[in-house]
N, C-alpha and C positions, 0 to 999 in steps of 0.2 A: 504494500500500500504506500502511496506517496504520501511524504505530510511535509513540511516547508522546511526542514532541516535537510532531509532527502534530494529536495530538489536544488537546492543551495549548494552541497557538496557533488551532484551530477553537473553543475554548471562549471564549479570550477575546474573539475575532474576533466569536461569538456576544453575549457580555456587556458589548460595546460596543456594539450594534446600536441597544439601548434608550435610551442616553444623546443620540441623537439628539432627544430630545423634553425634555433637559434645556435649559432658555430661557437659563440663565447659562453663559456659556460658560467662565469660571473655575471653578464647580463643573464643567463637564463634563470640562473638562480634565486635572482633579483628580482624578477618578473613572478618568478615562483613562490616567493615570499609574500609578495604585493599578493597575488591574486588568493593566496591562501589568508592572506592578514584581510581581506578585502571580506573575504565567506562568511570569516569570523567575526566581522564588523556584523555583518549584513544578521548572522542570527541572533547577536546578544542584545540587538536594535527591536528585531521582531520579539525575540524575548521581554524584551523590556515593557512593552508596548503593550504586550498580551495581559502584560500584571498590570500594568497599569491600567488597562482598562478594567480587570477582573476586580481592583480595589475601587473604583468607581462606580463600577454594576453594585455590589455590597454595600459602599457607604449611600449612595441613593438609595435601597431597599429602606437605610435606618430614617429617612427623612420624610415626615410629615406635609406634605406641599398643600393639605385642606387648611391650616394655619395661616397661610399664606393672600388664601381668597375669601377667610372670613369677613363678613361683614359689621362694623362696629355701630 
């Protein structure tokens, strides 16, 4: 089954394929670092995001919003 870490690590998995035809092996490495430091950007973002929303869904559940349109 796919789920977003999956397809993150198929992309880069992909985007190193090509650096095989890089002759320096210092730039390829280099290239090779970036796109894996790039992956790992990419999931700890969607991670972050996912709590962050899941701590938002939860604290509006505690929040009374008929307080708000009572009439005085």
């Amino acid at each position: 089954m796919f789920n977003f870490n999956s397809v993150v690590d198929q992309v880069a998995k992909a985007s190193k394929q090509p650096l095989s035809y890089v002759e320096d092996k210092k730039v390829r490495s280099s290239l090779e670092t970036l796109i894996d430091t790039t992956a790992e950007f990419t999931i700890t973002v969607y991670e972050t995001n996912l709590e962050l929303a899941k701590q938002v869904v939860e604290n509006t559940k505690a929040v009374d919003y008929t307080k708000f349109f009572a009439t005085k």
